[in-house]
Backbone atoms as SQL, in Angstrom:
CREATE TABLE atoms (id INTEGER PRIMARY KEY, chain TEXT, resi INTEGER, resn TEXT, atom TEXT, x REAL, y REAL, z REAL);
INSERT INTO atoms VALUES
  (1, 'A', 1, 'UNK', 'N', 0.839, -1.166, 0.000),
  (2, 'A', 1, 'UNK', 'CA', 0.000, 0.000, 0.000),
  (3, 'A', 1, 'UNK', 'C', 0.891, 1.238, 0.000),
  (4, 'A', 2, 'UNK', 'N', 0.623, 1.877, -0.988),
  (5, 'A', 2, 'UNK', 'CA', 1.316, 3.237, -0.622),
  (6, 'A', 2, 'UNK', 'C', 0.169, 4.571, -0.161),
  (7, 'A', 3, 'UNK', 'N', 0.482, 5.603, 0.489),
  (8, 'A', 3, 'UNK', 'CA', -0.524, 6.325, 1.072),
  (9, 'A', 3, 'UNK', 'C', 0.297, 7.358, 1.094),
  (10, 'A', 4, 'UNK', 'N', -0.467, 8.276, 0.122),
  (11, 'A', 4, 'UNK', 'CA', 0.478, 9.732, -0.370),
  (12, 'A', 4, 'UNK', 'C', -0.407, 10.509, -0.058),
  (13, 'A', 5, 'UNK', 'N', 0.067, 11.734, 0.815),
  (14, 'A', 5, 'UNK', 'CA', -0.599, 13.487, 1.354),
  (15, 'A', 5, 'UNK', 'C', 0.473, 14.525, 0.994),
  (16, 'A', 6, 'UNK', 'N', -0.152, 15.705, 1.457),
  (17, 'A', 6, 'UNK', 'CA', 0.935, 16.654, 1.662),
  (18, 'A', 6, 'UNK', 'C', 0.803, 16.709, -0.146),
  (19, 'A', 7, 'UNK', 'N', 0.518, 16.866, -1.058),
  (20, 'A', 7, 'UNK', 'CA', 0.463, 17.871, -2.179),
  (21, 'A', 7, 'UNK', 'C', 0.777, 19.271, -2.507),
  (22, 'A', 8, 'UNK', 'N', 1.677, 19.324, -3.294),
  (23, 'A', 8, 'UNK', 'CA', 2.009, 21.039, -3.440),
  (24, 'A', 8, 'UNK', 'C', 0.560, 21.944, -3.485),
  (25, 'A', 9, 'UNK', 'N', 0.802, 23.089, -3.420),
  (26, 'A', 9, 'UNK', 'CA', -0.212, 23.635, -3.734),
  (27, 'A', 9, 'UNK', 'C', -0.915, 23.861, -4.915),
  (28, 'A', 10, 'UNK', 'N', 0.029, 23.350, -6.264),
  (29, 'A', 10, 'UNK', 'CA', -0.087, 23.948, -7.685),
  (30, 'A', 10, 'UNK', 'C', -0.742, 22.762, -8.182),
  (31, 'A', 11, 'UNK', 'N', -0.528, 21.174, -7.591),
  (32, 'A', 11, 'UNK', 'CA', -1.650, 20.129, -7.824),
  (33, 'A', 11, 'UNK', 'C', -2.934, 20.289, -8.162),
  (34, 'A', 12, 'UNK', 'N', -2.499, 19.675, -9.273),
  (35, 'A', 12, 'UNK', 'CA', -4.110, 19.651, -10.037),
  (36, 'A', 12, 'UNK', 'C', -4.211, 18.259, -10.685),
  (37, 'A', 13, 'UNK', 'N', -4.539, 17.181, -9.939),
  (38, 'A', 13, 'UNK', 'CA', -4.765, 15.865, -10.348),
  (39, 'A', 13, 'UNK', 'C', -6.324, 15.224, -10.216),
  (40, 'A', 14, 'UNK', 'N', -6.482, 15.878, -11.882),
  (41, 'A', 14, 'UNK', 'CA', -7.994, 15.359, -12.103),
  (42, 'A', 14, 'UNK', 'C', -9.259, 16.534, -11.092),
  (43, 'A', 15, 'UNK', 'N', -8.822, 17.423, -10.665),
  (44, 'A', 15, 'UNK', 'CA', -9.511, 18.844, -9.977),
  (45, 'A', 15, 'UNK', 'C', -8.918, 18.963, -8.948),
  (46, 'A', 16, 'UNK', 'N', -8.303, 17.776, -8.523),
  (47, 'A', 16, 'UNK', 'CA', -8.232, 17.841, -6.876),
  (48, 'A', 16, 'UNK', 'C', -6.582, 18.793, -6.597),
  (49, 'A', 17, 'UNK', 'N', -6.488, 18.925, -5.245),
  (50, 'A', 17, 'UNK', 'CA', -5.598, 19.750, -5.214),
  (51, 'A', 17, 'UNK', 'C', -4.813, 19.777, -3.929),
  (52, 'A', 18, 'UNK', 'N', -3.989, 20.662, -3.216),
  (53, 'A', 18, 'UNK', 'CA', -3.114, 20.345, -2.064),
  (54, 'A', 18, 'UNK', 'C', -3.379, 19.458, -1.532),
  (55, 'A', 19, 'UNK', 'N', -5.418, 19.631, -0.920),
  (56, 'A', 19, 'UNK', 'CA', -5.411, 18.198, 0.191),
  (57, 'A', 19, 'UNK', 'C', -5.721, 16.712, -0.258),
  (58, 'A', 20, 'UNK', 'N', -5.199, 16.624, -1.723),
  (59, 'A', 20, 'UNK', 'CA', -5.355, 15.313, -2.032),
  (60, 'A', 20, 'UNK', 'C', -4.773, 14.235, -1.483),
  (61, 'A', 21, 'UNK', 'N', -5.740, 13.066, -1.559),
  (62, 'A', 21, 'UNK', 'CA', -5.339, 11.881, -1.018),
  (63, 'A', 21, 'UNK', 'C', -5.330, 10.756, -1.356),
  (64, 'A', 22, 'UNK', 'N', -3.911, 9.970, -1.557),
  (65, 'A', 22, 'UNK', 'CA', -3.956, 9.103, -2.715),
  (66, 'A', 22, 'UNK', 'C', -3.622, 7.565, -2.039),
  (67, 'A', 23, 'UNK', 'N', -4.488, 6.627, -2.618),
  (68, 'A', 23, 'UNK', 'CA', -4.793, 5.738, -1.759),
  (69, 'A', 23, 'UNK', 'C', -3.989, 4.697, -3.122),
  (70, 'A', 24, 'UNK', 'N', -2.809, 3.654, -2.863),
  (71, 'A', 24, 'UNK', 'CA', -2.482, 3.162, -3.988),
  (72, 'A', 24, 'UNK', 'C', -2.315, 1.578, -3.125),
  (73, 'A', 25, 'UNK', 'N', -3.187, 0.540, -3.923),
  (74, 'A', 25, 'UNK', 'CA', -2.660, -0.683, -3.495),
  (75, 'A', 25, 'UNK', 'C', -2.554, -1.916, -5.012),
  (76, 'A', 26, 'UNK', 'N', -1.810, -2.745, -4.319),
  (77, 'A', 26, 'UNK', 'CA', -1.045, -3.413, -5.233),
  (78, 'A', 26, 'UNK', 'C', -1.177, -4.897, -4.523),
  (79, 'A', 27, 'UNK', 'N', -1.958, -5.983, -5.597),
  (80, 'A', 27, 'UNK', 'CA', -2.664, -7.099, -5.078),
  (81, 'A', 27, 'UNK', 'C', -1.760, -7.820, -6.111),
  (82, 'A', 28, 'UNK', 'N', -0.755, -8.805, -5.973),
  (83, 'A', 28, 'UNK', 'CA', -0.766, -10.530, -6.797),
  (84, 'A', 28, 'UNK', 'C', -2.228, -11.285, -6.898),
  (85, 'A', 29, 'UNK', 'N', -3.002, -11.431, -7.775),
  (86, 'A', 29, 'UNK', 'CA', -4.091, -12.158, -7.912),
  (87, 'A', 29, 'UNK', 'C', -3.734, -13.061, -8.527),
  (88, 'A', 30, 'UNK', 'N', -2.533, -13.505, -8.972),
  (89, 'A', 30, 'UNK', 'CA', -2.512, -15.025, -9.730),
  (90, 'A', 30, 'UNK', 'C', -1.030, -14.601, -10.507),
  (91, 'A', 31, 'UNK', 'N', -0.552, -16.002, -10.756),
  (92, 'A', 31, 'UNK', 'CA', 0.697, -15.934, -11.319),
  (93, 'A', 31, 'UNK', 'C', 1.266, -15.074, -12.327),
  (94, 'A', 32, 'UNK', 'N', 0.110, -14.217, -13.011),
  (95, 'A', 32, 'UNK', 'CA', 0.097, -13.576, -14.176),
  (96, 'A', 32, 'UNK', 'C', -0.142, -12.214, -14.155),
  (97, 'A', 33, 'UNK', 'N', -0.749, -11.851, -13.063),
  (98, 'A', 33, 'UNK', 'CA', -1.808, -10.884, -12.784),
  (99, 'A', 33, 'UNK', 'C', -1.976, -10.198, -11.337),
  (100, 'A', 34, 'UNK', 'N', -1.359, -8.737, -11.725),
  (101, 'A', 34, 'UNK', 'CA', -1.461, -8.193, -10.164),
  (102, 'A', 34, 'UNK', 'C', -2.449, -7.047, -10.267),
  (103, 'A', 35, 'UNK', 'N', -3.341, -6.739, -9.642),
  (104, 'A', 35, 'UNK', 'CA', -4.309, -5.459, -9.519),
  (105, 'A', 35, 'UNK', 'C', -3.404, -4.444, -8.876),
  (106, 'A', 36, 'UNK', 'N', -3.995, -3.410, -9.445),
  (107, 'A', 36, 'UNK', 'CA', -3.663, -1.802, -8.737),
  (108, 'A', 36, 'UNK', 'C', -5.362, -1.400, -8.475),
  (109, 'A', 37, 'UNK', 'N', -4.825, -0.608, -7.312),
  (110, 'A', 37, 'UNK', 'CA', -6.099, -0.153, -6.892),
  (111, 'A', 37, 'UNK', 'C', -6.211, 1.235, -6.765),
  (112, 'A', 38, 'UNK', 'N', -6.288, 2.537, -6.614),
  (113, 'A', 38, 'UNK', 'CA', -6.253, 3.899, -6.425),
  (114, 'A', 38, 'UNK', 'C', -7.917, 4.263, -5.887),
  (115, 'A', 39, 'UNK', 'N', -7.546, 5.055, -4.808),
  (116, 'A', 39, 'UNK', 'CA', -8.502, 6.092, -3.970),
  (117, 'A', 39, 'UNK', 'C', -8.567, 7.374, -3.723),
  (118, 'A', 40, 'UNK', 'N', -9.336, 8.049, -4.866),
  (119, 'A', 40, 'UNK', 'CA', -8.743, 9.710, -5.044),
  (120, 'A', 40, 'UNK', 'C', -9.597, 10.521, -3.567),
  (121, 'A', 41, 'UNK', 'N', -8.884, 11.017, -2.788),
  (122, 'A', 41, 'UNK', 'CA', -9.978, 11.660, -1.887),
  (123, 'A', 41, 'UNK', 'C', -9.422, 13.388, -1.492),
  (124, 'A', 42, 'UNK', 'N', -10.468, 14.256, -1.885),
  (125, 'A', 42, 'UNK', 'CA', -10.116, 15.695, -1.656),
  (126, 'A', 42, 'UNK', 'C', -11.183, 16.212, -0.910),
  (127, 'A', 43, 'UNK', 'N', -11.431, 16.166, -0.259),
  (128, 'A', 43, 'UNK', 'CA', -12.978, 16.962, 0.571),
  (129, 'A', 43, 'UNK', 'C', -13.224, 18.281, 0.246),
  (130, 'A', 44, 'UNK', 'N', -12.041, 18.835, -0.197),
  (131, 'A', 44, 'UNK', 'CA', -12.362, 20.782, -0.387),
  (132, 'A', 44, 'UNK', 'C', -13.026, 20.626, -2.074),
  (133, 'A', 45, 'UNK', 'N', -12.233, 19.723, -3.275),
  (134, 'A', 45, 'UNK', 'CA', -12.109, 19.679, -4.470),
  (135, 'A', 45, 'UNK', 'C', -13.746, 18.769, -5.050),
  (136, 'A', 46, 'UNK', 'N', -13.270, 17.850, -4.531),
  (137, 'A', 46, 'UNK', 'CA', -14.332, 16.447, -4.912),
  (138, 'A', 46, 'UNK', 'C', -15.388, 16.463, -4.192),
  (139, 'A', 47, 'UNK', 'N', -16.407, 16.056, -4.669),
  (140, 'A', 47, 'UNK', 'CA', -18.112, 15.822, -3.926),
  (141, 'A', 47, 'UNK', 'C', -17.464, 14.454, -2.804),
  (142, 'A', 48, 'UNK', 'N', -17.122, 13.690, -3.516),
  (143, 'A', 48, 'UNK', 'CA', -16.889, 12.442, -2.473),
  (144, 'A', 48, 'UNK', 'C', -15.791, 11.807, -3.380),
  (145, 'A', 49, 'UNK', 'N', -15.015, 10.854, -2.148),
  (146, 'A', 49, 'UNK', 'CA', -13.678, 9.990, -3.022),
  (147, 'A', 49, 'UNK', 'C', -14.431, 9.374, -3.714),
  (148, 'A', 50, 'UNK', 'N', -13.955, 8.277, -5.100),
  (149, 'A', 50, 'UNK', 'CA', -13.566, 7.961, -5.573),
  (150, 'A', 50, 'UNK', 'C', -12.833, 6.489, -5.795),
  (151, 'A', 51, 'UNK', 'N', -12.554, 5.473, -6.719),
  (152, 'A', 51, 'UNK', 'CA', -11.810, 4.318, -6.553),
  (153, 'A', 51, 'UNK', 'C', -11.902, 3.867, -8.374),
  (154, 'A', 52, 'UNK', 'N', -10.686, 3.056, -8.733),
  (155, 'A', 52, 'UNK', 'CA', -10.462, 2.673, -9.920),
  (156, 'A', 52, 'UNK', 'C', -9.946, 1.545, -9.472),
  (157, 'A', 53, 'UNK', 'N', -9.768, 0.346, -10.412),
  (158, 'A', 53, 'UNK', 'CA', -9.051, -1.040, -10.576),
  (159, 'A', 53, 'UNK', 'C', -8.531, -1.347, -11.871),
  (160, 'A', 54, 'UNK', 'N', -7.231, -1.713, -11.472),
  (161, 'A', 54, 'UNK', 'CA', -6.990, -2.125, -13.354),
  (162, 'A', 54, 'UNK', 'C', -6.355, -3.262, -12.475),
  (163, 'A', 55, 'UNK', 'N', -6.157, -4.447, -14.150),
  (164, 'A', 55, 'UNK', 'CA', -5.808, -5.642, -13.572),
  (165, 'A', 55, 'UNK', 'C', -4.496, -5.481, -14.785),
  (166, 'A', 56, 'UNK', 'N', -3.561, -6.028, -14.131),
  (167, 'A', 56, 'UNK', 'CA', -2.189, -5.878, -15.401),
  (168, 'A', 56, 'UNK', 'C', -1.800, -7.330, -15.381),
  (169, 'A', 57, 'UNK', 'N', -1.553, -7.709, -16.629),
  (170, 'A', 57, 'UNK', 'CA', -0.861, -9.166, -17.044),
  (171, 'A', 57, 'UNK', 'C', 0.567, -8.913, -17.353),
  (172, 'A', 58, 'UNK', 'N', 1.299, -10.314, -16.599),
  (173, 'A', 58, 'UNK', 'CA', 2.719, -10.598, -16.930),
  (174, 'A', 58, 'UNK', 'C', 2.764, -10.738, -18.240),
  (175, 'A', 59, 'UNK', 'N', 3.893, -10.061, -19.103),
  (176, 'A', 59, 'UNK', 'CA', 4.423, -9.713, -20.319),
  (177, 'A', 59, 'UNK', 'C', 5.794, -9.972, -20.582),
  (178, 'A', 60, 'UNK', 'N', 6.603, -10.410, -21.216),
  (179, 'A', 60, 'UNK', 'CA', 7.711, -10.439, -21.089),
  (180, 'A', 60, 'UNK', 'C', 8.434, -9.375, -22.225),
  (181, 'A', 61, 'UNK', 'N', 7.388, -8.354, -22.764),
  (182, 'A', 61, 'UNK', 'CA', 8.147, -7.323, -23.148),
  (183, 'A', 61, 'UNK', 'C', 9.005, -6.368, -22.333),
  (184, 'A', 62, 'UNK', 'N', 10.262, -5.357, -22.893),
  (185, 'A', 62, 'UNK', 'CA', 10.677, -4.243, -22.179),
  (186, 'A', 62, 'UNK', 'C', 9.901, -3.199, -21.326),
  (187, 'A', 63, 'UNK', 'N', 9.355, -3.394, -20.854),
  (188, 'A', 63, 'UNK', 'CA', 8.897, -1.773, -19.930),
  (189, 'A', 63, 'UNK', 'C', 9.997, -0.498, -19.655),
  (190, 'A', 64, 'UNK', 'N', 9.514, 0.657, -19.788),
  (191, 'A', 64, 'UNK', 'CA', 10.166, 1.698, -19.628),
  (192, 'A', 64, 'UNK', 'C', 9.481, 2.856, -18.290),
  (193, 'A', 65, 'UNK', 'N', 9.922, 2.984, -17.555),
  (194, 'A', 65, 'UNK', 'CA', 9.634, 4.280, -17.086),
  (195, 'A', 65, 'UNK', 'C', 9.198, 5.113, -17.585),
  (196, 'A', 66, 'UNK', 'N', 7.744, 6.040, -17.162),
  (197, 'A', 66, 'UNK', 'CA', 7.368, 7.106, -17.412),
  (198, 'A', 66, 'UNK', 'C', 7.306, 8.031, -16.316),
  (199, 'A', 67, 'UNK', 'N', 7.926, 9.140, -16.041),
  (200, 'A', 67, 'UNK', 'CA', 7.441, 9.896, -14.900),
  (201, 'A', 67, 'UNK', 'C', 7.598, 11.210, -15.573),
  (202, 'A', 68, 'UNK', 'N', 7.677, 12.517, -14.503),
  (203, 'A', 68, 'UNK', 'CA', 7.730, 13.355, -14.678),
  (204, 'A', 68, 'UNK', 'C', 9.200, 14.148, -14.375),
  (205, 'A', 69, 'UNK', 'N', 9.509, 14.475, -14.915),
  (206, 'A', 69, 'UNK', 'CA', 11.034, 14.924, -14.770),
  (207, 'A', 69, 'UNK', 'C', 11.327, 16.120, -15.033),
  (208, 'A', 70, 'UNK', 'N', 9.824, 17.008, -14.747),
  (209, 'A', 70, 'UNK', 'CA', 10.094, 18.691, -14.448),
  (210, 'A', 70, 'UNK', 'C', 10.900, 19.560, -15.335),
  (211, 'A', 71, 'UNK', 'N', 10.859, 19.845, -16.238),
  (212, 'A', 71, 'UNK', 'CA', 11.574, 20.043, -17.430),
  (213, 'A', 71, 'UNK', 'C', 12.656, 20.197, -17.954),
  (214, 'A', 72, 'UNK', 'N', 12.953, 18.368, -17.188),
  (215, 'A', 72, 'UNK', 'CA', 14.348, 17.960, -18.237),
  (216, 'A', 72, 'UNK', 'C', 14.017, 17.413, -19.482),
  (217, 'A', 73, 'UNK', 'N', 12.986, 17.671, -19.997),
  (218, 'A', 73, 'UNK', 'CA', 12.574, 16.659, -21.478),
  (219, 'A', 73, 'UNK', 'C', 13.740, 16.763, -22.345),
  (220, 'A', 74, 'UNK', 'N', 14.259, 17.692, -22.568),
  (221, 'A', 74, 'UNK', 'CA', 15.997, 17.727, -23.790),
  (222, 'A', 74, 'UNK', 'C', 16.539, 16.818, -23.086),
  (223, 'A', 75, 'UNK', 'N', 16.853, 16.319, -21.810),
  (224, 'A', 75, 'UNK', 'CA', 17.797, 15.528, -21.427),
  (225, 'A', 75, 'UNK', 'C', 16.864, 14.441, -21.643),
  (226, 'A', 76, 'UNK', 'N', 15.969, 14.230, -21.141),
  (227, 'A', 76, 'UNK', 'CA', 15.067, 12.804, -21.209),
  (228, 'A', 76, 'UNK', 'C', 15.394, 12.212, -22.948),
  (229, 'A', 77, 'UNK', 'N', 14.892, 13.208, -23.841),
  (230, 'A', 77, 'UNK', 'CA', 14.661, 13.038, -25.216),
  (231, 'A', 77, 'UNK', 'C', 16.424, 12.365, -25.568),
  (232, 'A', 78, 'UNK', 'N', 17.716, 13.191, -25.092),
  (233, 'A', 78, 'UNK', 'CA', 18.718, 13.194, -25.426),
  (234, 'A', 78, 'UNK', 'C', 19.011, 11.849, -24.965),
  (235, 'A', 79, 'UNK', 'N', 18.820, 11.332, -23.997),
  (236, 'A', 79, 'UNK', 'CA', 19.090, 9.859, -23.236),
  (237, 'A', 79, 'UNK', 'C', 18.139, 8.670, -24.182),
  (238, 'A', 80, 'UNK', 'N', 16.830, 8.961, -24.250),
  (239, 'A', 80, 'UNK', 'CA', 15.680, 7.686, -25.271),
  (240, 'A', 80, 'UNK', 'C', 16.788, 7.997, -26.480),
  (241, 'A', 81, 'UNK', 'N', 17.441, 8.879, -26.859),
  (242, 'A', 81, 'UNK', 'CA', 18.154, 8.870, -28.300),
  (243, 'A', 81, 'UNK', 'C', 18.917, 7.733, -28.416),
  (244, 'A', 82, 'UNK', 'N', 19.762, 8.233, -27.751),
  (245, 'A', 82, 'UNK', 'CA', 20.962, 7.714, -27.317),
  (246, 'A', 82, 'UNK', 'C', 20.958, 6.683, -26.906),
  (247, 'A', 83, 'UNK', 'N', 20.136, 5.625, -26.279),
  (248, 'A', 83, 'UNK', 'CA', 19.680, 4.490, -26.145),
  (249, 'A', 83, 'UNK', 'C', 19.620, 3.873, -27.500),
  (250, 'A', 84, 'UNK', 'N', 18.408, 4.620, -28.414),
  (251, 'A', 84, 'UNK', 'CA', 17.936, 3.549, -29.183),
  (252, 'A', 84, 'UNK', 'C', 19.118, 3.107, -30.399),
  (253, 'A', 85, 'UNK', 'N', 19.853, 4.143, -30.269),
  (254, 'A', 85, 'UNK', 'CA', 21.137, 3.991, -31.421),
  (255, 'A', 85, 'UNK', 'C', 22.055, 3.011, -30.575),
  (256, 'A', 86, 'UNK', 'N', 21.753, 2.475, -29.708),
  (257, 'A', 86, 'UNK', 'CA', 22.799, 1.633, -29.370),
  (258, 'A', 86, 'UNK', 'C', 22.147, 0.285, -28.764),
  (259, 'A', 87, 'UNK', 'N', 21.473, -0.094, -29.214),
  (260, 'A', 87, 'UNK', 'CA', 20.406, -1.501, -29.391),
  (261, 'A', 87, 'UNK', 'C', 20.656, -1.754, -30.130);
């Protein structure tokens, strides 16, 4: 389970904002298959929390990282380059 508060003030995830509250869990349901779970909760932003489920299957493709990296994108872009020329 991860359980994230404390949001900047400039948060804006999906309306919600500083007092968001992010509810993240992570289930093995079978050899193949782990659920994520998320619980959006803002009391100032949102009428009421919220909940999503996705179910993800084992793959044996590459996965890559996606995050946010605050605007290093020239370096991000310069590094995916530079990678793929050397595969």
């Amino acid at each position: 389970m991860v359980d994230t508060t404390n949001f900047r003030p400039e948060t804006n995830y999906l309306g919600a904002g500083e007092n968001l509250h992010l509810i993240e869990r992570f289930h093995l349901s079978g050899p193949d298959e782990l659920q994520y779970e998320i619980r959006v909760d803002d009391s100032t932003t949102l009428v009421r929390p919220w909940s999503a489920m996705v179910r993800l299957r084992r793959t044996k493709e590459q996965l890559y990282e996606f995050a946010c990296h605050e605007g290093n994108a020239i370096n991000i872009e310069g590094l995916l380059s530079a990678a793929q020329k050397h595969k």
